[in-house]
FIMAR-919645 format. One record per residue (C-alpha): y, z, x; residue in one letter; residue number from 1. Coordinates in pm, whole numbers. Layout:
N
<site yy="Y" zz="Z" xx="X" rest="a" nr="NUM"/>
...
This chain:
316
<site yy="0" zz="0" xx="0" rest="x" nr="1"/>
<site yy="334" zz="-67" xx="129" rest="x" nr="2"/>
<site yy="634" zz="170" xx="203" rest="x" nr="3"/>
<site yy="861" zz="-87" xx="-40" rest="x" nr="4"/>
<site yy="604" zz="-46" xx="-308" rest="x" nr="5"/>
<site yy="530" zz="328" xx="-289" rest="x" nr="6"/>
<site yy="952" zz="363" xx="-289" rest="x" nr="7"/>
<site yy="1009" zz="150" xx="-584" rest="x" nr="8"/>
<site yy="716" zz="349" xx="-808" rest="x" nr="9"/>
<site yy="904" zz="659" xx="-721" rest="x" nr="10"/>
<site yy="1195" zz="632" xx="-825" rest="x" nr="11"/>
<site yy="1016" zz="515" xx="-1199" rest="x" nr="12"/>
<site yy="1184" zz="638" xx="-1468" rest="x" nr="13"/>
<site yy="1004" zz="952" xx="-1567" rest="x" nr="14"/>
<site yy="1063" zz="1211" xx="-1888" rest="x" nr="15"/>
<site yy="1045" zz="1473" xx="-1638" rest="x" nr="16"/>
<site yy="1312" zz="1385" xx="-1371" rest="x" nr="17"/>
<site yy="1621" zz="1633" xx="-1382" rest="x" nr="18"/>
<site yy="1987" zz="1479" xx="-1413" rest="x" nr="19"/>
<site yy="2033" zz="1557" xx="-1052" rest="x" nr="20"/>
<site yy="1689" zz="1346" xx="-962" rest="x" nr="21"/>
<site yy="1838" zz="1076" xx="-1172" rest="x" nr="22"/>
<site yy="2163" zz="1042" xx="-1016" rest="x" nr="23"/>
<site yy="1991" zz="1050" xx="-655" rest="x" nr="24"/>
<site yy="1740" zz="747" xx="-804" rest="x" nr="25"/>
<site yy="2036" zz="593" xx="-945" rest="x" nr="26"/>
<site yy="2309" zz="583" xx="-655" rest="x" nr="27"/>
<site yy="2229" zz="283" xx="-485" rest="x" nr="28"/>
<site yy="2257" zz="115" xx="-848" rest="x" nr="29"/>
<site yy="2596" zz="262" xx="-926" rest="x" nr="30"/>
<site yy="2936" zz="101" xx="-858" rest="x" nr="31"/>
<site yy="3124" zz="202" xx="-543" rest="x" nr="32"/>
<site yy="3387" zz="398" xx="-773" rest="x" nr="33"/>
<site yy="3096" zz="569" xx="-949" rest="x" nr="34"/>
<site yy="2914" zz="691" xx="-686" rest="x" nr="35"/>
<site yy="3204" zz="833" xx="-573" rest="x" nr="36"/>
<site yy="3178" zz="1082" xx="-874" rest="x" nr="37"/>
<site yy="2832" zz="1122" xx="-771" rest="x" nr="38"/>
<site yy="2894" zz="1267" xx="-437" rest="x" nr="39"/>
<site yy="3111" zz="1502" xx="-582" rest="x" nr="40"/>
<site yy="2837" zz="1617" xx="-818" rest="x" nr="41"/>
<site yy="2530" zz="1582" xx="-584" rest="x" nr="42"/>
<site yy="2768" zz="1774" xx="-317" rest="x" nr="43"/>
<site yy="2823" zz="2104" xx="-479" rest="x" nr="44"/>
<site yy="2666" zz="2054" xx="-867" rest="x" nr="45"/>
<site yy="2808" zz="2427" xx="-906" rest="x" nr="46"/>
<site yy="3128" zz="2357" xx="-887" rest="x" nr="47"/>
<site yy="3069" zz="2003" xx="-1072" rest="x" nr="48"/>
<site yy="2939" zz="2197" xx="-1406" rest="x" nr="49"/>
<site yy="3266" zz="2384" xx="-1400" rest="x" nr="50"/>
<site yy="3514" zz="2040" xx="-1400" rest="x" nr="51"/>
<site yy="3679" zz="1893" xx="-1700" rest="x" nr="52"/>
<site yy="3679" zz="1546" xx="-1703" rest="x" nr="53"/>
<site yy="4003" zz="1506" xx="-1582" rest="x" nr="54"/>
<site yy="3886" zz="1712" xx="-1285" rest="x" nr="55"/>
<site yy="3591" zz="1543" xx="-1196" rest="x" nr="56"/>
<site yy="3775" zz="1263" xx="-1233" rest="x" nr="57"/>
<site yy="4101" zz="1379" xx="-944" rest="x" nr="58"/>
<site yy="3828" zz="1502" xx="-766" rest="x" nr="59"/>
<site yy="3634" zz="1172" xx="-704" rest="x" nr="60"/>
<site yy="3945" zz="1004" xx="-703" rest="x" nr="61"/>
<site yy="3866" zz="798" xx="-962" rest="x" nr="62"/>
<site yy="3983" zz="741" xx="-1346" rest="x" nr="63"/>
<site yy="3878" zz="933" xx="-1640" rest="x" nr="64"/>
<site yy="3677" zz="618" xx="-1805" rest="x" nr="65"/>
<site yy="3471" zz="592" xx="-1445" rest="x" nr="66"/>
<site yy="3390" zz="939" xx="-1533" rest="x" nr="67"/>
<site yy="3240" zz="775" xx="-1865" rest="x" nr="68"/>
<site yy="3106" zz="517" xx="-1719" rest="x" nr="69"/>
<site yy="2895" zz="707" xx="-1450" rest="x" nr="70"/>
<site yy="2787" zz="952" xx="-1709" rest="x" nr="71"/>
<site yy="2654" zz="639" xx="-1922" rest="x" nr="72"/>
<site yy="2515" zz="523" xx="-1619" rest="x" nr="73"/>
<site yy="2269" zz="836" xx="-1542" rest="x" nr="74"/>
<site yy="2151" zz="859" xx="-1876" rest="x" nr="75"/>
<site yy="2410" zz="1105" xx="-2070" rest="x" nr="76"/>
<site yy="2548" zz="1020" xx="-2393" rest="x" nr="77"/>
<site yy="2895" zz="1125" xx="-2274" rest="x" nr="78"/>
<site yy="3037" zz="1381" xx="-2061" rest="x" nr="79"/>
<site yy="2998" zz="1682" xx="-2272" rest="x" nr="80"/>
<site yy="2658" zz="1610" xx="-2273" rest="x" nr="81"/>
<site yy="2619" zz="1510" xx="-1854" rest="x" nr="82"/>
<site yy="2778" zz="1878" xx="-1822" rest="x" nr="83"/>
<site yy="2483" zz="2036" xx="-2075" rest="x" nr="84"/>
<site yy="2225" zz="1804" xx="-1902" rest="x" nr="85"/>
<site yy="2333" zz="1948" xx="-1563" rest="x" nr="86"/>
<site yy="2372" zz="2297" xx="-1672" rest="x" nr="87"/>
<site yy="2034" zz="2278" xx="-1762" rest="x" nr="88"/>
<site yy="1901" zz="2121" xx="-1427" rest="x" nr="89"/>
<site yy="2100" zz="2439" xx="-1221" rest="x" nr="90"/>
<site yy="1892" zz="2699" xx="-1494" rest="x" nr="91"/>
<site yy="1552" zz="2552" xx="-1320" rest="x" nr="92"/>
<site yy="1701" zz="2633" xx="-975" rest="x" nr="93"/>
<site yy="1669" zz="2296" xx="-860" rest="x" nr="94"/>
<site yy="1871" zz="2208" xx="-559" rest="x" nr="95"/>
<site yy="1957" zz="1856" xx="-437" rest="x" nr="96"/>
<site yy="1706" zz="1706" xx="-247" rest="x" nr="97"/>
<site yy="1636" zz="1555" xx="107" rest="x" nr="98"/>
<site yy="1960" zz="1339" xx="25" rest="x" nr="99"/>
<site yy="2157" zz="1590" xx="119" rest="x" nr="100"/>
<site yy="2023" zz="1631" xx="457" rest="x" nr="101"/>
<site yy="2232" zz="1493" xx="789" rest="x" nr="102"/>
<site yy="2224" zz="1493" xx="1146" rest="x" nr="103"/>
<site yy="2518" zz="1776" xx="1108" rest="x" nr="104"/>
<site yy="2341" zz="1951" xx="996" rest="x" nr="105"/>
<site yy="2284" zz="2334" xx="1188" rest="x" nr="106"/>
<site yy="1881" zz="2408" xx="1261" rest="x" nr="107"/>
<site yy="1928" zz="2703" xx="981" rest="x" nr="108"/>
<site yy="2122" zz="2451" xx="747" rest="x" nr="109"/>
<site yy="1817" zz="2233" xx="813" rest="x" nr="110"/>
<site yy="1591" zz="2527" xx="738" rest="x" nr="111"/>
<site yy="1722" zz="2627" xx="403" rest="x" nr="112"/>
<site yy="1751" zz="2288" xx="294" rest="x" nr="113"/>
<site yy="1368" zz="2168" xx="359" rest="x" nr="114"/>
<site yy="1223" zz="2544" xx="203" rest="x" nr="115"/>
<site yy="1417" zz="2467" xx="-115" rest="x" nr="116"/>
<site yy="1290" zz="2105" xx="-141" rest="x" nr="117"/>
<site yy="951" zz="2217" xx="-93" rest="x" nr="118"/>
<site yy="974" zz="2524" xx="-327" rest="x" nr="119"/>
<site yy="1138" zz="2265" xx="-590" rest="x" nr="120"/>
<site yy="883" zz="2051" xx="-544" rest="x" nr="121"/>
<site yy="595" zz="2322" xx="-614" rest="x" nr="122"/>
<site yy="807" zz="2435" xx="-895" rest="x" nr="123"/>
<site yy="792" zz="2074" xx="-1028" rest="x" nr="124"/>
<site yy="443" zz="2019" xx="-1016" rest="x" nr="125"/>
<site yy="381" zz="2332" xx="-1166" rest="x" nr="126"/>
<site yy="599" zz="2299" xx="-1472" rest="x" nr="127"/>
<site yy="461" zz="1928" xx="-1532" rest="x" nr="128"/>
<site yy="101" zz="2011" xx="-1446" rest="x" nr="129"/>
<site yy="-71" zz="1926" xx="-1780" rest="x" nr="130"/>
<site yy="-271" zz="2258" xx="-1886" rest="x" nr="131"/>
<site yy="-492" zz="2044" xx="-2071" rest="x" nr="132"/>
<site yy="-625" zz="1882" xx="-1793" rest="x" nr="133"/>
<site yy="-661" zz="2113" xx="-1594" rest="x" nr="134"/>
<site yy="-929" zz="2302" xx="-1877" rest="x" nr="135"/>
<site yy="-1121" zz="2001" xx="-1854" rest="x" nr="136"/>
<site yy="-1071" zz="1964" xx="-1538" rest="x" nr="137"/>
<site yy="-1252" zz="2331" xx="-1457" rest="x" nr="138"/>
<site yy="-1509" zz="2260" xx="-1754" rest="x" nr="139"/>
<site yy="-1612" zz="1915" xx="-1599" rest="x" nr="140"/>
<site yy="-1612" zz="2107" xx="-1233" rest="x" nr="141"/>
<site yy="-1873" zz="2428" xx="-1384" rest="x" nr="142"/>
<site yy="-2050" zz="2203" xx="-1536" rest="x" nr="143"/>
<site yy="-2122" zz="2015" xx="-1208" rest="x" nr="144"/>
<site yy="-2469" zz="1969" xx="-979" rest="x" nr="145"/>
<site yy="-2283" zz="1868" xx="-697" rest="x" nr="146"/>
<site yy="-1904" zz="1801" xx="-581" rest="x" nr="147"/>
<site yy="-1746" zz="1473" xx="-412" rest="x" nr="148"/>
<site yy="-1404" zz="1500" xx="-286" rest="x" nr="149"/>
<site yy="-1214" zz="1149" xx="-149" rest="x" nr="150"/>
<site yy="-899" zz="1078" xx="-20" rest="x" nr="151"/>
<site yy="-719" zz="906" xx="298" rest="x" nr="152"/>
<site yy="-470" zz="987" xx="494" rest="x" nr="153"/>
<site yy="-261" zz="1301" xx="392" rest="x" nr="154"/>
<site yy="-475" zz="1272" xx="49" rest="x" nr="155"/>
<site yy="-772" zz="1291" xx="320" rest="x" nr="156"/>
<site yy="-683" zz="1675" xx="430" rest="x" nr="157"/>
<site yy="-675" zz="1795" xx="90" rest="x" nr="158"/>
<site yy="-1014" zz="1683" xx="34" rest="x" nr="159"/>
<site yy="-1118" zz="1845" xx="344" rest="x" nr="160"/>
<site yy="-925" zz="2152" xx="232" rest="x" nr="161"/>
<site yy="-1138" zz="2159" xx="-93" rest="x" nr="162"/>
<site yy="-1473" zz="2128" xx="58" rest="x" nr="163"/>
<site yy="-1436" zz="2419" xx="246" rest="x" nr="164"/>
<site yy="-1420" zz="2609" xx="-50" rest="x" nr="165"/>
<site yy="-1737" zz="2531" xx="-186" rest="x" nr="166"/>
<site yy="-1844" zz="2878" xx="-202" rest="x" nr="167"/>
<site yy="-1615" zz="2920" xx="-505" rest="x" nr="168"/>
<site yy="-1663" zz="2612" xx="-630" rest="x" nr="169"/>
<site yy="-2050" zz="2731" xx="-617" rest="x" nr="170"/>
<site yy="-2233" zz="2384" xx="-571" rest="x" nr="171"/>
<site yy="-2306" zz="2124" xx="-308" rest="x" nr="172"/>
<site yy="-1948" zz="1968" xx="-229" rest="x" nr="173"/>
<site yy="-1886" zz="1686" xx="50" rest="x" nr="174"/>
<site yy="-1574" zz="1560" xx="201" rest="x" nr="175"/>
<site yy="-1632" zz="1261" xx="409" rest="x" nr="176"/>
<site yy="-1381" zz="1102" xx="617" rest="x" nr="177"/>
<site yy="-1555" zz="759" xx="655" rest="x" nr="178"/>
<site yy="-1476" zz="523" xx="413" rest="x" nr="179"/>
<site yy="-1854" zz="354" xx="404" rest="x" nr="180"/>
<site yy="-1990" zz="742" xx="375" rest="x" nr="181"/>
<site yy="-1772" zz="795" xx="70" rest="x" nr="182"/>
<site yy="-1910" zz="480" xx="-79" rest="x" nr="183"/>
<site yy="-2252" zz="571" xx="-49" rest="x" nr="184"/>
<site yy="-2227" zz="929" xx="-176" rest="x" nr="185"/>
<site yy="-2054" zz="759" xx="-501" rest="x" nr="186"/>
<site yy="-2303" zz="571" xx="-557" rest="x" nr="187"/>
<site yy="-2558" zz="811" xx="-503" rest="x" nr="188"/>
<site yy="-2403" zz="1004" xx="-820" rest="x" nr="189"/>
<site yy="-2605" zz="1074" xx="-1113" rest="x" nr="190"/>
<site yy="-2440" zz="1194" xx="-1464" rest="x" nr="191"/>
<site yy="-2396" zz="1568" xx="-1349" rest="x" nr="192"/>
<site yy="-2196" zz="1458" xx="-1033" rest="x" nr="193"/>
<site yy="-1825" zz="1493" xx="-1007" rest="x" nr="194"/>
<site yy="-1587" zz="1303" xx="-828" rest="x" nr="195"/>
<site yy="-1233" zz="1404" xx="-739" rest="x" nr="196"/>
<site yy="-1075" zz="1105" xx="-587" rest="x" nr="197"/>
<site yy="-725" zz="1247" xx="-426" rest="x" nr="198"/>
<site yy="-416" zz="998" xx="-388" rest="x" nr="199"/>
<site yy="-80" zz="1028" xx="-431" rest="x" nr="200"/>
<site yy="64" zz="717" xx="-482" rest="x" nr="201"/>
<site yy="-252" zz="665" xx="-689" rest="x" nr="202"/>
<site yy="-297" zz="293" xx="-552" rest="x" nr="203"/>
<site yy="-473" zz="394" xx="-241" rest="x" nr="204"/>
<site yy="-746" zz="60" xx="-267" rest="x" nr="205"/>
<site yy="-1025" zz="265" xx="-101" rest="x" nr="206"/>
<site yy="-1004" zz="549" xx="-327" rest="x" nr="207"/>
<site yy="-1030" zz="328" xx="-636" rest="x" nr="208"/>
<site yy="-1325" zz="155" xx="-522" rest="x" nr="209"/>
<site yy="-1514" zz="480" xx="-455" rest="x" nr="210"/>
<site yy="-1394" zz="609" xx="-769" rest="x" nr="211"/>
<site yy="-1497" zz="309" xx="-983" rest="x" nr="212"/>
<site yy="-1848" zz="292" xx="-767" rest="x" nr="213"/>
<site yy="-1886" zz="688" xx="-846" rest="x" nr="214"/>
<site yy="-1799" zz="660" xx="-1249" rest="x" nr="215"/>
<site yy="-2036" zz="298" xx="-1277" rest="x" nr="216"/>
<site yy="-2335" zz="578" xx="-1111" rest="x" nr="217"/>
<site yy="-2252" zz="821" xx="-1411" rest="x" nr="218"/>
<site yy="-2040" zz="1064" xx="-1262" rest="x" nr="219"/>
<site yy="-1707" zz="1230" xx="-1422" rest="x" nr="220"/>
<site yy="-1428" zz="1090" xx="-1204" rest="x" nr="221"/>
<site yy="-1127" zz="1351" xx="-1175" rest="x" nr="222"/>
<site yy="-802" zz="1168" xx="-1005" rest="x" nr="223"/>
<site yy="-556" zz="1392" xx="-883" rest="x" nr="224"/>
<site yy="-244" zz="1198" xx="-782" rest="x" nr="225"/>
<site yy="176" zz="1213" xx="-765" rest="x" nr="226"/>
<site yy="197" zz="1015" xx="-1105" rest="x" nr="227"/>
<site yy="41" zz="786" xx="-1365" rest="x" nr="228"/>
<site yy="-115" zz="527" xx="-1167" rest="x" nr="229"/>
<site yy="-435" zz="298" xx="-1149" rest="x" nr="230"/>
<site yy="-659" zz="592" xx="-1061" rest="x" nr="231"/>
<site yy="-522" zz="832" xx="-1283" rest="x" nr="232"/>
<site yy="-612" zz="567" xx="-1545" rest="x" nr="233"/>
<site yy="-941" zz="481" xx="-1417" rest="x" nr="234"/>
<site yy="-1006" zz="882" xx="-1373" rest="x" nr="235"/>
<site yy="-1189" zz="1072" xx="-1676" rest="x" nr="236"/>
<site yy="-943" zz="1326" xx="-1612" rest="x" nr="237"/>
<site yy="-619" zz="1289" xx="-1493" rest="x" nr="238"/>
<site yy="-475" zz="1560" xx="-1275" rest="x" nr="239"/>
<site yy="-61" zz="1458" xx="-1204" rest="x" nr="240"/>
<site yy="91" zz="1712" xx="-933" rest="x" nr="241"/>
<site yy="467" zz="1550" xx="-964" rest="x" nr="242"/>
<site yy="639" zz="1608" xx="-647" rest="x" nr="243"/>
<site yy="1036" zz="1522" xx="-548" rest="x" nr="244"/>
<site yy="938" zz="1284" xx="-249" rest="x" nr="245"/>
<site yy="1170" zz="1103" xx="7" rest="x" nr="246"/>
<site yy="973" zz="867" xx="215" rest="x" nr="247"/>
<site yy="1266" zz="640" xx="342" rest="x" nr="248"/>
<site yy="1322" zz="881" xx="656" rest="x" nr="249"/>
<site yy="1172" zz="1167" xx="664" rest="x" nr="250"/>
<site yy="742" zz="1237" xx="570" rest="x" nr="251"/>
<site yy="768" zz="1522" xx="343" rest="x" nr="252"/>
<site yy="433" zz="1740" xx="282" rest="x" nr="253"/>
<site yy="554" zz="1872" xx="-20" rest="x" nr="254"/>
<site yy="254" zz="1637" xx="-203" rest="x" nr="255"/>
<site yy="5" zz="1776" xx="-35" rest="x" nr="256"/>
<site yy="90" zz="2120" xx="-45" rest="x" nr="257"/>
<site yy="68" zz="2068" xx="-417" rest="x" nr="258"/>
<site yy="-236" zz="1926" xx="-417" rest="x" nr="259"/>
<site yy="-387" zz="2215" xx="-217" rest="x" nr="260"/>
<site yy="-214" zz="2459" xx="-483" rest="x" nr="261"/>
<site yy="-374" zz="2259" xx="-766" rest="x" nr="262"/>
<site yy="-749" zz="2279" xx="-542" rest="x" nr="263"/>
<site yy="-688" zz="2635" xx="-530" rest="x" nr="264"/>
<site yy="-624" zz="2632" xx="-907" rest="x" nr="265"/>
<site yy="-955" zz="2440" xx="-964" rest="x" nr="266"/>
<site yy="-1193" zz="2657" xx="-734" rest="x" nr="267"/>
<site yy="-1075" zz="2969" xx="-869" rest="x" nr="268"/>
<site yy="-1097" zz="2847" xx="-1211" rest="x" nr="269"/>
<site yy="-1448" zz="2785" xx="-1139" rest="x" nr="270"/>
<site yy="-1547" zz="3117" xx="-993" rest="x" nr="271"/>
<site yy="-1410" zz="3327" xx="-1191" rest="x" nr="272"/>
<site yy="-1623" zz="3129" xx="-1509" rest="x" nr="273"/>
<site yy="-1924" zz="3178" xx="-1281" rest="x" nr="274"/>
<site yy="-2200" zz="3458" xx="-1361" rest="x" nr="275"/>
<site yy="-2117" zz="3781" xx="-1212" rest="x" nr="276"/>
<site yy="-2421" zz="3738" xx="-959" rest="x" nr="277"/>
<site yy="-2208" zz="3436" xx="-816" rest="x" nr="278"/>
<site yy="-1922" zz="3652" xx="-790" rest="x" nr="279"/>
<site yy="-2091" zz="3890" xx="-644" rest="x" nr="280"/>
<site yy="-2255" zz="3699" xx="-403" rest="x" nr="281"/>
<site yy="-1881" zz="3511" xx="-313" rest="x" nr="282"/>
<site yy="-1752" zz="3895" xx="-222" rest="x" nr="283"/>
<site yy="-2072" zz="3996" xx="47" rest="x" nr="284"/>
<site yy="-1994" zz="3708" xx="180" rest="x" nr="285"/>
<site yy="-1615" zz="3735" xx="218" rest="x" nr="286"/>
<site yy="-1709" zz="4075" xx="354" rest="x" nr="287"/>
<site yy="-2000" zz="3960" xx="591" rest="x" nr="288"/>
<site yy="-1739" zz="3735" xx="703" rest="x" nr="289"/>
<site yy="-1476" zz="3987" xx="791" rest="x" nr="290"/>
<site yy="-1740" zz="4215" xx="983" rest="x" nr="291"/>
<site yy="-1842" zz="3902" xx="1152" rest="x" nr="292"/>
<site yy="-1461" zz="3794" xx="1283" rest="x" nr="293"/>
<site yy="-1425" zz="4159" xx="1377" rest="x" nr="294"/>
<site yy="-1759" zz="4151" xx="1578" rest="x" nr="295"/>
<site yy="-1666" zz="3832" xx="1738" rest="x" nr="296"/>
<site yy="-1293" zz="3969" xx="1878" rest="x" nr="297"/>
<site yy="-1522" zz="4272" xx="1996" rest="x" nr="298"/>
<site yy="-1745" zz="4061" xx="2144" rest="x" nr="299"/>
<site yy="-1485" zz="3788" xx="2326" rest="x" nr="300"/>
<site yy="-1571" zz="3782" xx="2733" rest="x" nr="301"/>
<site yy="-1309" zz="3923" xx="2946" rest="x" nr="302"/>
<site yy="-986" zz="3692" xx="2982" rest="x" nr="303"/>
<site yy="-1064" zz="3475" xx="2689" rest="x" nr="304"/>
<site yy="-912" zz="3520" xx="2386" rest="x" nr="305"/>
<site yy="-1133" zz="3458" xx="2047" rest="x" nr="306"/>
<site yy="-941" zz="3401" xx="1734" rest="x" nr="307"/>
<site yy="-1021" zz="3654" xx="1456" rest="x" nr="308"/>
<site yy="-890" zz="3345" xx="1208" rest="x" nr="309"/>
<site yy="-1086" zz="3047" xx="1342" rest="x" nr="310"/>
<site yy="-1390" zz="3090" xx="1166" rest="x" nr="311"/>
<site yy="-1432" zz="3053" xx="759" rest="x" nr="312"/>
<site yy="-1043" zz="3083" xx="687" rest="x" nr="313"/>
<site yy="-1112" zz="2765" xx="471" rest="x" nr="314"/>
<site yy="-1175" zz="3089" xx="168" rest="x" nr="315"/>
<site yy="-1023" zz="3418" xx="306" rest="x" nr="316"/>
């Protein structure tokens, strides 16, 4: 997939975006005078829900019916209802994203500005997670004789990340990084197998073939991408972990850090519907596995260091 492609599907119009993602999708659309209003209001959106029209409008340096015009522009019916619609983006605690960001920016300006992206991102994907699917989701999981996880790339970790929890998820679960490996487990499926094929831009072409060779076997196919794509079509069920993503510069993680949060949601789902002997058996082990890091940091030859962490982290 290319970077034009993956740009273009994400900035899609989409019921969920906020005004301030819509002005930041919209700016290179606007006229010159208009997105001179925008700075203003993608500068210090504070201060913007406080103007009058007349203010916003000295402030840009622009005329009052530019004001109109940029409000029309981002989707508001006029300007009373551009200062609602904003007033209500700044109640979510949403702060401008990775626009904002410039090489004058201090190393703790930096900071600050990359934590809130990423916790606005979280906070995005959690709000538009669909509860729904994630039931069936869990349901399809428990249900389950054995687990395949797929992905590439970034999409490829998060796979990894959720095989190593297949003590919670409680049955056989595989992760493999070769392409002709994933193929063949797919098609190994049979009608108790589950698939979760990972991708964000959801038009990964690998994933999709795995995905349709796994559902043609009989298995459930979960997708779990950035928005409605191909595979979340394909998918049985869809799993949609909306992210705010800027891929012209920078290579944000903020996807996969959701995706990991919505793995975590999904194994502990499914462990805490298991029988109390599985639970059971998941806490002697996390405990087996603490007396075992402690006995290997006891156990470490003079002048090397072991690390207490290394081993089994993938559930602690």
């Amino acid at each position: 997939m290319t970077l034009e492609v993956e740009q273009a599907e994400s900035g899609a119009e989409d019921s969920t975006d906020t005004l301030l993602e819509r002005i930041t999708r919209q700016l290179p659309h606007l006229r010159r005078s208009e997105q001179r209003v925008a700075a203003i209001v993608l500068d210090n959106p504070v201060g913007a829900v406080q103007f009058t029209m007349a203010g916003l409008a000295e402030a840009a340096e622009v005329s009052e019916p530019t004001v109109m015009r940029f409000c029309a522009s981002v989707g508001c019916e006029g300007f009373q209802d551009f200062k609602i619609q904003l007033a209500q983006t700044l109640a979510l605690g949403l702060p401008v994203t990775h626009s904002s960001i410039s090489a004058e920016d201090s190393s703790a300006d930096l900071a600050e500005k990359i934590f809130d992206h990423t916790i606005s991102s979280l906070d995005r994907a959690r709000r538009t997670l669909d509860a729904d699917a994630v039931e069936q989701a869990i349901t399809a999981l428990l249900g389950a004789s054995d687990i395949l996880f797929v992905g590439f790339g970034a999409s490829g970790i998060i796979a990894q990340d959720a095989q190593q929890k297949f003590p919670l998820f409680g049955v056989p679960c595989q992760a493999p990084e070769d392409f002709h490996q994933q193929f063949i487990a797919a098609t190994m499926s049979g009608p108790r197998s589950v698939t979760v094929a990972i991708s964000n831009t959801g038009h990964t072409e690998q994933t999709l073939i795995v995905a349709e060779a796994a559902k043609k076997a009989g298995a459930t196919v979960i997708s779990l991408t950035g928005r409605t794509s191909p595979l979340s079509e394909l998918a049985d069920i869809a799993l949609v972990a909306r992210t705010f993503e800027d891929t012209d510069v920078y290579t944000p993680s903020t996807s996969r850090l959701a995706g990991l949060v919505v793995v975590d949601v999904l194994a502990t789902g499914v462990a805490l519907r298991r029988s109390p002997e599985h639970t059971a058996a998941v806490r002697r082990m996390k405990s087996e596995l603490a007396s075992m890091r402690q006995g290997v940091a006891v156990a470490a030859p003079e002048g090397e260091h072991s690390d207490p962490e290394a081993a089994g982290e993938a559930v602690s």
